[in-house]
DRENROGU-375757 format. One line per field, with one value per residue (C-alpha): residue number from 0; x, y, z; chain; residue in three letters. Coordinates in pm, whole numbers, plus 50000, padded with zeros to 5 digits. Layout:
N
pos <- [NUM|...]
east <- [X|...]
north <- [Y|...]
up <- [Z|...]
unit <- [A|...]
code <- [ALA|...]
***
This chain:
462
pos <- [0|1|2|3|4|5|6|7|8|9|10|11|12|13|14|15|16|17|18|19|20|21|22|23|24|25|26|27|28|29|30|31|32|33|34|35|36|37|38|39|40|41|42|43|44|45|46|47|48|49|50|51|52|53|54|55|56|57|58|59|60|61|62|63|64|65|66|67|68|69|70|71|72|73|74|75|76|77|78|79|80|81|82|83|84|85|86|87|88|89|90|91|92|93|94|95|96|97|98|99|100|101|102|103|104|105|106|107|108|109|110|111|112|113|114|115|116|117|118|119|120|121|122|123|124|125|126|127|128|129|130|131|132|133|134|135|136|137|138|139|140|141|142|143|144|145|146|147|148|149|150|151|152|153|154|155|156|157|158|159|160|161|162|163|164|165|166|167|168|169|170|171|172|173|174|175|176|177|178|179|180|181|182|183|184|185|186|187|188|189|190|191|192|193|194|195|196|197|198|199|200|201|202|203|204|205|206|207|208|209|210|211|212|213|214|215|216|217|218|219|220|221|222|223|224|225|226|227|228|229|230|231|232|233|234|235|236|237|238|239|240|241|242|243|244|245|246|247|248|249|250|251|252|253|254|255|256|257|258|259|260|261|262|263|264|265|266|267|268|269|270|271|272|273|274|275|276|277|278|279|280|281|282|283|284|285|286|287|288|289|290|291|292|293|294|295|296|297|298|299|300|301|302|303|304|305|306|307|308|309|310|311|312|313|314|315|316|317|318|319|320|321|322|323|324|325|326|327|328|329|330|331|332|333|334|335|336|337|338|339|340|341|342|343|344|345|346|347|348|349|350|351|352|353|354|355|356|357|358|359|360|361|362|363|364|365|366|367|368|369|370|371|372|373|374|375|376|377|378|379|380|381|382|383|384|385|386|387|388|389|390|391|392|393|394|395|396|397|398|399|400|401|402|403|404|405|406|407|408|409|410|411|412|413|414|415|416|417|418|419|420|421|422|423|424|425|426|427|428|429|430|431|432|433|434|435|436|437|438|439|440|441|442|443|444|445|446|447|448|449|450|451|452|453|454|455|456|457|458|459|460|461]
east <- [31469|31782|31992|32340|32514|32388|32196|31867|31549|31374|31071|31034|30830|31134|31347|31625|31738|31561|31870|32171|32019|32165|31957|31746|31505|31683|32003|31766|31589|31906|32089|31772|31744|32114|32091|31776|31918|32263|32048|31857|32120|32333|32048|31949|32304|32322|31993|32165|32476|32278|32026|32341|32522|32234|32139|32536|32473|32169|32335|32646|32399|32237|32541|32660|32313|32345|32716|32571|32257|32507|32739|32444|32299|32590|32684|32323|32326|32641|32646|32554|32684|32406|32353|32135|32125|32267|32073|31845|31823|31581|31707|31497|31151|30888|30548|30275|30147|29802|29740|29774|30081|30196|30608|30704|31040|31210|31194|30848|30829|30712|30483|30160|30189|29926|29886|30058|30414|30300|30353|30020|30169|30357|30324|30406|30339|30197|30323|30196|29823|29544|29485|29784|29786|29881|29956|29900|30091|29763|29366|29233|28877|28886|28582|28337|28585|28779|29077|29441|29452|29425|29390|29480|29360|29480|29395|29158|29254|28986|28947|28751|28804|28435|28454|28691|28499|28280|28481|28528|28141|28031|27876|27867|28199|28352|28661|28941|29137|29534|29805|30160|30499|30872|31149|31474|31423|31135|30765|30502|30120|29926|29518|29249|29025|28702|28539|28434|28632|28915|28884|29095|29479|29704|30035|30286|30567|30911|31206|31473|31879|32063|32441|32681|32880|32635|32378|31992|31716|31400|31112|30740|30532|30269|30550|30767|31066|31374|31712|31983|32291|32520|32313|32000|32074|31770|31935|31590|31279|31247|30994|30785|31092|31045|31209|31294|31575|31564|31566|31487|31573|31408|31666|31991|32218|32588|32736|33064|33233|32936|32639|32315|31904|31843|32045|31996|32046|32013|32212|32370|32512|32494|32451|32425|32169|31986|32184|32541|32429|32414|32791|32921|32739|32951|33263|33563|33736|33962|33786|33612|33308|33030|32892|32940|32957|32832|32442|32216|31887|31552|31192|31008|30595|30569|30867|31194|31506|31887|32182|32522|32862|32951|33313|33397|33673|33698|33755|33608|33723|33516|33695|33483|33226|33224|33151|32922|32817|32868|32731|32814|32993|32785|32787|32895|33194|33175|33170|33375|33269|33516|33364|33732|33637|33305|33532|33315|33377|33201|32915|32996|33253|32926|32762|33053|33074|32682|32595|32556|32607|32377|32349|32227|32081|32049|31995|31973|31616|31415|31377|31635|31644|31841|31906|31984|32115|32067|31991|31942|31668|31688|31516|31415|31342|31285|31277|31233|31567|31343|31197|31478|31509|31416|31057|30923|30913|31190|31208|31138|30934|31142|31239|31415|31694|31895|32258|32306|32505|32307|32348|32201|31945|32101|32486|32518|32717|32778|32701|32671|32336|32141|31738|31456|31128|30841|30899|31169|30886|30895|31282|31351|31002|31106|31464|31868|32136|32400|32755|32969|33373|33499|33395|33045|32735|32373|32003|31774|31409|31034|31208|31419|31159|31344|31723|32047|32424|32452|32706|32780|32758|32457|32352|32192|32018|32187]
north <- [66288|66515|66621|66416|66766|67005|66833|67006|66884|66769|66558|66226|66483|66708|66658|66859|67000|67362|67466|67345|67232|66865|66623|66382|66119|66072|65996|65759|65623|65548|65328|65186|65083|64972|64786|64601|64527|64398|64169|64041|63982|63776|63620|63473|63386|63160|63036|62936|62817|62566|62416|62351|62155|61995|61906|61776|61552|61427|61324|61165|60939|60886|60791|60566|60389|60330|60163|59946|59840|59768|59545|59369|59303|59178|58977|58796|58745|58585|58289|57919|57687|57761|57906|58147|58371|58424|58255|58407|58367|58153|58240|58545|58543|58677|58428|58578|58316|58200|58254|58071|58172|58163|58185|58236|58224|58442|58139|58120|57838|57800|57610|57666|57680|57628|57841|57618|57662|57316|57212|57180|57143|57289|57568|57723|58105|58124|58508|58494|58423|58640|58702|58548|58168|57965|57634|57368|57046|56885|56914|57140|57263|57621|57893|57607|57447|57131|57333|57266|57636|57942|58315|58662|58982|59283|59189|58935|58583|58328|57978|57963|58131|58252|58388|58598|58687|58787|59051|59220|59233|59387|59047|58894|58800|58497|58549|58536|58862|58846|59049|59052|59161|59156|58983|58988|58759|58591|58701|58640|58629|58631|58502|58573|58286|58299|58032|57756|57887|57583|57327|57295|57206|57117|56939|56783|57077|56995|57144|57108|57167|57299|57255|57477|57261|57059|57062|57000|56843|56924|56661|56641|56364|56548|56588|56929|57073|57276|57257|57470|57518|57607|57806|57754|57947|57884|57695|57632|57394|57035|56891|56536|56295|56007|55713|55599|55825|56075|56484|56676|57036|57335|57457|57339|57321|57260|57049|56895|57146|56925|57046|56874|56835|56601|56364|56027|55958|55620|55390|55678|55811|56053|55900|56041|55801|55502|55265|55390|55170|54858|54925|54981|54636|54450|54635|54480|54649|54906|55014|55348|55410|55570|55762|56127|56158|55989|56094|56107|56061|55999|55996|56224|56148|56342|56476|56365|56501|56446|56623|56558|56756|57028|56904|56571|56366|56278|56008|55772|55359|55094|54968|54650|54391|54114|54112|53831|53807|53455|53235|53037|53189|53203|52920|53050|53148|53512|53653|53783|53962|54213|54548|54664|54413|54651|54994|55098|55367|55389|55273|55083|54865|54793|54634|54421|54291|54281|53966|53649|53746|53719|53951|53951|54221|54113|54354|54250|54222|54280|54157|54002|54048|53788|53956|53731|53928|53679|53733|54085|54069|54135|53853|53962|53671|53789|53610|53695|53536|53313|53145|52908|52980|53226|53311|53432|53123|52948|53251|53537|53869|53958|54333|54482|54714|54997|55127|55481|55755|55910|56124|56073|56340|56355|56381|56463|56181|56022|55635|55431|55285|54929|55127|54840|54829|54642|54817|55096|55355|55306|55241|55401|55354|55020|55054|55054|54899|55192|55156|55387|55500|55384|54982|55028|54901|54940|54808|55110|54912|55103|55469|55401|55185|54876|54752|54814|54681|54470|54166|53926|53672|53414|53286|52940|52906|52511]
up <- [33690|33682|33332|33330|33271|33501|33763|33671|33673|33389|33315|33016|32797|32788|32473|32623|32954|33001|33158|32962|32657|32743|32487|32692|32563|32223|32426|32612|32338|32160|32401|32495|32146|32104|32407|32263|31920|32064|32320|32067|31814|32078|32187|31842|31717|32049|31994|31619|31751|31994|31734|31481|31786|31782|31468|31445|31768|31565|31214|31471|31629|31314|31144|31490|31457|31057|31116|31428|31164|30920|31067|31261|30918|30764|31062|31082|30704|30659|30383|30508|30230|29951|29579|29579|29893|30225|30470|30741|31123|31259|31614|31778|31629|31805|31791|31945|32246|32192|31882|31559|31321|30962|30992|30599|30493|30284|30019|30072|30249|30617|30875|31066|31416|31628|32007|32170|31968|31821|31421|31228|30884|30603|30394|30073|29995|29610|29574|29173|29251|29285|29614|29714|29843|30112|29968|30292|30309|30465|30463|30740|30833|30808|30827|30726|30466|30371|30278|30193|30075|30252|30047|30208|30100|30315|30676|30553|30576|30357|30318|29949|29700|29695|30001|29850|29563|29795|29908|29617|29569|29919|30016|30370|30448|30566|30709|31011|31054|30970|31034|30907|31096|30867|31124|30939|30619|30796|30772|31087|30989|31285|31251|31500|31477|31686|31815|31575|31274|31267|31417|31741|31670|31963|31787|31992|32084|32032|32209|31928|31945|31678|31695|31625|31429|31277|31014|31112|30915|31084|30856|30951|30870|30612|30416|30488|30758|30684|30647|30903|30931|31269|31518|31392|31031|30791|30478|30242|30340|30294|30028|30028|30018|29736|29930|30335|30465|30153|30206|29903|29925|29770|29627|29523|29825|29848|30100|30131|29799|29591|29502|29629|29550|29785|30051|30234|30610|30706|30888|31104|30795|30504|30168|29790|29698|29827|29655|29833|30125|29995|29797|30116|30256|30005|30017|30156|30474|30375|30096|30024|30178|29998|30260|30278|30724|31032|31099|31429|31323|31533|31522|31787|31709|31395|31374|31228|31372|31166|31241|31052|31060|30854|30799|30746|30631|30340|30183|30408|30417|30506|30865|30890|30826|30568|30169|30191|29788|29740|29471|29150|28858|28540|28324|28042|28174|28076|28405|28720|29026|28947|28900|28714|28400|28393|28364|28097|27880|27554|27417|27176|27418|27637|27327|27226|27606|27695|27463|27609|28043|28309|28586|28915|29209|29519|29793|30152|30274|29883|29584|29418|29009|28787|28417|28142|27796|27496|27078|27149|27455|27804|27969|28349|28658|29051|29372|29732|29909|30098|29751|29706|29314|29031|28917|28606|28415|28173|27956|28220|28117|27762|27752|27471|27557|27410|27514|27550|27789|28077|28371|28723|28851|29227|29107|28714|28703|28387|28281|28008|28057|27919|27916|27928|27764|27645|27323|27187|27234|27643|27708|28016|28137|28362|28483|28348|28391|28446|28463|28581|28513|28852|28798|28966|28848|28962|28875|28872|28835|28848|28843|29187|29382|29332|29258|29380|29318|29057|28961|28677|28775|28868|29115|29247|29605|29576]
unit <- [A|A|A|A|A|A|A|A|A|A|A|A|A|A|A|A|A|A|A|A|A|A|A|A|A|A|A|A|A|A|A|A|A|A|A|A|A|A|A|A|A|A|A|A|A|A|A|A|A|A|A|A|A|A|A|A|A|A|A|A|A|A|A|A|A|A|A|A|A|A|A|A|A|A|A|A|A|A|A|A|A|A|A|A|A|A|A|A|A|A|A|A|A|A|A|A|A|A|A|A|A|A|A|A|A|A|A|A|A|A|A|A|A|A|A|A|A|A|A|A|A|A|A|A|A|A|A|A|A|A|A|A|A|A|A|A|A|A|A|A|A|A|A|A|A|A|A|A|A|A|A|A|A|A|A|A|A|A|A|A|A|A|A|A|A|A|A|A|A|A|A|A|A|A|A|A|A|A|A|A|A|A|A|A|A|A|A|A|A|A|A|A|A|A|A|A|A|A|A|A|A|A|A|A|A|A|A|A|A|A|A|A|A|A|A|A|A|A|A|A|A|A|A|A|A|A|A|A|A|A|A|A|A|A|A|A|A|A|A|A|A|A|A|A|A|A|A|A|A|A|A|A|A|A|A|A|A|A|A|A|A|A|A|A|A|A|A|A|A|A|A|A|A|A|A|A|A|A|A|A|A|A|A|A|A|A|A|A|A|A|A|A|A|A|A|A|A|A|A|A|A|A|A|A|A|A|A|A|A|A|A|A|A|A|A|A|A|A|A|A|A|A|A|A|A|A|A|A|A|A|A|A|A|A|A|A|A|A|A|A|A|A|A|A|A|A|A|A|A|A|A|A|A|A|A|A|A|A|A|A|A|A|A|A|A|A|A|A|A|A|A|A|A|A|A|A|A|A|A|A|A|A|A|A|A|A|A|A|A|A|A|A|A|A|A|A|A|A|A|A|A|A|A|A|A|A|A|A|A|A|A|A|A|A|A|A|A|A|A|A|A|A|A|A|A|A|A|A|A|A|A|A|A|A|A|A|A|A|A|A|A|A|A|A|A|A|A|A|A|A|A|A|A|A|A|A|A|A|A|A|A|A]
code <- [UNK|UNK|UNK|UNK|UNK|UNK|UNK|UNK|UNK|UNK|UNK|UNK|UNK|UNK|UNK|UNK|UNK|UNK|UNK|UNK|UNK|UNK|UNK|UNK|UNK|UNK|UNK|UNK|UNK|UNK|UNK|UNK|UNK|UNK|UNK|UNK|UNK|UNK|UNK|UNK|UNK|UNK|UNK|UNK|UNK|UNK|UNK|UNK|UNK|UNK|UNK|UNK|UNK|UNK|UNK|UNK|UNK|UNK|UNK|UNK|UNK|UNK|UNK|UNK|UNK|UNK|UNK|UNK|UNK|UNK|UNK|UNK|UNK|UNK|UNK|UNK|UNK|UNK|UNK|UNK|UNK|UNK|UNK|UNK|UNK|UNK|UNK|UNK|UNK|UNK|UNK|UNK|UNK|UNK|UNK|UNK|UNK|UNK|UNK|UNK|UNK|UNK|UNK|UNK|UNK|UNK|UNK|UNK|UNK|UNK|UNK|UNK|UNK|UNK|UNK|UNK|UNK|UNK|UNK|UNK|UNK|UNK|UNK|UNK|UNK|UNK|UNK|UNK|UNK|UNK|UNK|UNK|UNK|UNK|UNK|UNK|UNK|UNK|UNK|UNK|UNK|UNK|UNK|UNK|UNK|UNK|UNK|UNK|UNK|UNK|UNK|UNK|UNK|UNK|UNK|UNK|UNK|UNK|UNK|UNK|UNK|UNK|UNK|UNK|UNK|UNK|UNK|UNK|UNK|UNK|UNK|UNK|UNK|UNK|UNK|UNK|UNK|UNK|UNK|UNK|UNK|UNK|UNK|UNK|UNK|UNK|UNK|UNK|UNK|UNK|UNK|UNK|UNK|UNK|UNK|UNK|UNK|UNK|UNK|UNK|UNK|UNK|UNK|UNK|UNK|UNK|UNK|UNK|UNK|UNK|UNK|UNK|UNK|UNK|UNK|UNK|UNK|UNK|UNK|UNK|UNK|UNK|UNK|UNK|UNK|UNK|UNK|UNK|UNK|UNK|UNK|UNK|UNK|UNK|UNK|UNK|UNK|UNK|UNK|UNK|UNK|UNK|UNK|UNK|UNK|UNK|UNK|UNK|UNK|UNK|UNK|UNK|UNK|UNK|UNK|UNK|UNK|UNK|UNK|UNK|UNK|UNK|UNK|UNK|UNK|UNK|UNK|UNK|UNK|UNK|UNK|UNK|UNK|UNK|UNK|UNK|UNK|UNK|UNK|UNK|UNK|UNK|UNK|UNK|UNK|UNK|UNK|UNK|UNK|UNK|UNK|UNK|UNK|UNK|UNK|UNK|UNK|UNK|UNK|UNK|UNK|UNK|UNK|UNK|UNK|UNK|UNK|UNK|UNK|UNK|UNK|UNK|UNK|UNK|UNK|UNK|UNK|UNK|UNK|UNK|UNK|UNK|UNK|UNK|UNK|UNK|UNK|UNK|UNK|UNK|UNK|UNK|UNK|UNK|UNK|UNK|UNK|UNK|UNK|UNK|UNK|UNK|UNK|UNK|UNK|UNK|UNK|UNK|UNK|UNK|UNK|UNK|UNK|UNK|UNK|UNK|UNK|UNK|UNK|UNK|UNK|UNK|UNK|UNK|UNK|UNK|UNK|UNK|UNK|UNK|UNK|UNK|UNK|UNK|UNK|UNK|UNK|UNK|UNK|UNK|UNK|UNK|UNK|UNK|UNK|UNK|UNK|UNK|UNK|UNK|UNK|UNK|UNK|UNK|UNK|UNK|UNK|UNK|UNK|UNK|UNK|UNK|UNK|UNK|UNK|UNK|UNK|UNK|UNK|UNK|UNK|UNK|UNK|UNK|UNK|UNK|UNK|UNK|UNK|UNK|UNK|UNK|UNK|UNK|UNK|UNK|UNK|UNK|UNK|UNK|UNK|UNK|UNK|UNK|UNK|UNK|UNK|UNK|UNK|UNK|UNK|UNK|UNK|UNK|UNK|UNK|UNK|UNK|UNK|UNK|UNK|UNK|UNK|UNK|UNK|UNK|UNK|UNK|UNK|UNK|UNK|UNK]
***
């Protein structure tokens, strides 16, 4: 190693050239140093500069990803006519093939699918008990049990609740396993039954359409289905319906600009209530129609399939047919057919009209009723159409009656009502005669079963 100054020789231990006196190692040692103190300090402000490009590409996608999430969300939630909530998507769930499945909507209604995609049978999820419940829409055997109820405790899924209690003692267990998976608004329980632990269930699968312009009823025979609206958007489940062609809904739904509890589709139609029908039978042409839109409606083995529009025209005119409500006028000579001499408004003008006319309900195809108002009682006679004349004797079954307002429990519409009873303490208990602002009239008898539009007037089979 030679000194920088004057070329002589000099060795690492030498602080300083012999020669010149040139300092050596300390020179050395210093830019060594420097050298190693600059490297490092460039070396970790790069290192710095990267990770904060980093972490800034990070939050960006972070912030990309929460925008995309959002307007996905808001897109897939958007409102189907309804009251309460916006409704969820149907479309997309993942079922697991093979095994049996709990789909729970966010209402807490669902089904119970069976392996092959089939319907078994309603369900309703009982959130407020302890465990929580499955409430089942039909009898089942289940781990050994005759069960319409099924409890689940963590990823055990019971069929008594003494199994259950079980649990919670460290006793032998009876039980399937269960698993849960969130989808949106809808909530997937998967059960791994093993052999023997319900009894095999192979439903009929069906490959239903959902219009995108149309509302779709989706009813089962034991007594449950759901309501959609365009694209298969999950509206609120359908509950045991209490006559032919009735939906109830779960919630209060509103269709049309009106809210609804429950609808009627028969004839190809939509209908308010079961008596709209027969209005429009005996309508003349050119009229208005009762019914809310035209209907598809068909019966696929235990399934019932509707679909209706979700605009209509409105109002709708009857454009045919024949008002075919013939008969003698009453005797008395207190009658009309003319529903717009029945405009009633008040109570007290129904009671100073009611005394002394007869009345009669004939629906097409069931019993006919024949009500005769005199000193006070309602005096009641039926007949099949095919009996050729009123039964019930001279007198008929004696009701007594009382006149009050009322409101319908599908509509809210008001009436002033006649309410029949064997005595004052059961009025209501048998049927009304309820009449309403527009001229319409209609026989409510045994809470709904029977009745329809009524006339005064009487009628003769001669």
């Amino acid at each position: 190693m030679a000194c920088p100054e004057c070329g002589q020789a000099v060795t690492p231990a030498d602080s300083a050239c012999p020669n010149c006196g040139y300092p050596i190692n300390n020179q050395d040692t210093t830019s060594e140093s420097t050298y190693s103190q600059s490297y490092y300090y460039e070396e970790e402000e790069v290192s710095k500069k990267s990770r904060g490009w980093v972490y800034a590409l990070l939050i960006g996608v972070l912030i990309l990803a929460s925008v995309i999430g959002g307007y996905f969300y808001l897109h897939n939630s958007s409102s189907i006519e309804g009251n309460d909530s916006p409704a969820d998507e149907l479309a997309g769930i993942s079922i697991p093939s093979g095994k049996y499945c709990i789909i729970l909507q966010s209402d807490n209604f669902g089904e119970f699918i069976a392996p092959n995609g089939g319907h078994i049978c309603g369900v309703e999820m009982r959130s407020d008990h302890n465990p929580p419940e499955f409430k089942l829409t039909k009898t089942l055997t289940v781990l050994g049990h005759n069960t319409d109820r099924l409890f689940v405790s963590g990823e055990y899924l019971f069929a008594d609740y003494s199994d259950y209690l079980n649990l919670q003692y460290n006793q032998e267990l009876n039980y399937a396993s269960i698993s849960s998976k969130k989808q949106g608004g809808v909530t997937v329980y998967t059960i791994d039954f093993t052999d023997g632990q319900i009894d095999p269930q192979e439903p009929q699968l069906h490959n239903i359409d959902f219009p995108e312009d149309q509302y779709t009823l989706v009813y089962y025979v034991d007594g449950c289905g759901g309501f959609y609206g365009p694209g298969n958007k999950y509206i609120c489940a359908l509950k045991d319906k209490w006559h032919e062609g009735n939906f109830r809904f779960s919630k209060t739904v509103t269709i049309y600009g009106k809210p609804y509890d429950d609808i009627y589709v028969l004839q190809n139609k939509v209908w308010k209530s079961n008596f709209d029908p027969i209005s429009d039978k005996y309508a003349k042409p050119g009229e208005e129609s009762k019914s809310l839109a035209d209907a598809t409606y068909k019966e696929e083995g235990d399934m019932i399939l509707a679909h209706f529009p979700v605009n209509t025209a409105h109002p709708r005119y009857i454009s045919g047919g024949q008002n075919s409500t013939t008969g003698s006028s009453v005797s008395n000579g207190s009658s009309s057919p003319s529903s717009s001499q029945w405009k009633i408004t008040s109570v007290e003008q129904l009671k100073g009209k009611l005394e002394g006319t007869i009345w009669t309900c004939r629906p097409t195809g069931r019993m006919w009723y024949r009500l005769m108002f005199s000193s006070g009682k309602m005096r009641l006679y039926y007949a099949q159409p095919s009996s050729g004349k009123w039964l019930g004797g001279d007198d008929g079954h004696v009701y007594v009656y009382q006149i009050k307002e009322g409101y319908t429990n599908d509509t809210g519409e008001k009436y002033i009502g006649v309410a029949f009873g064997k005595s004052m303490e059961d009025i209501l208990a048998w049927g009304t005669l309820a009449f309403y602002s527009d001229g319409e009239i209609y026989f409510d008898w045994l809470r709904g079963r029977e009745g329809g539009k009524a006339e005064c007037r009487d009628f003769n089979w001669e």
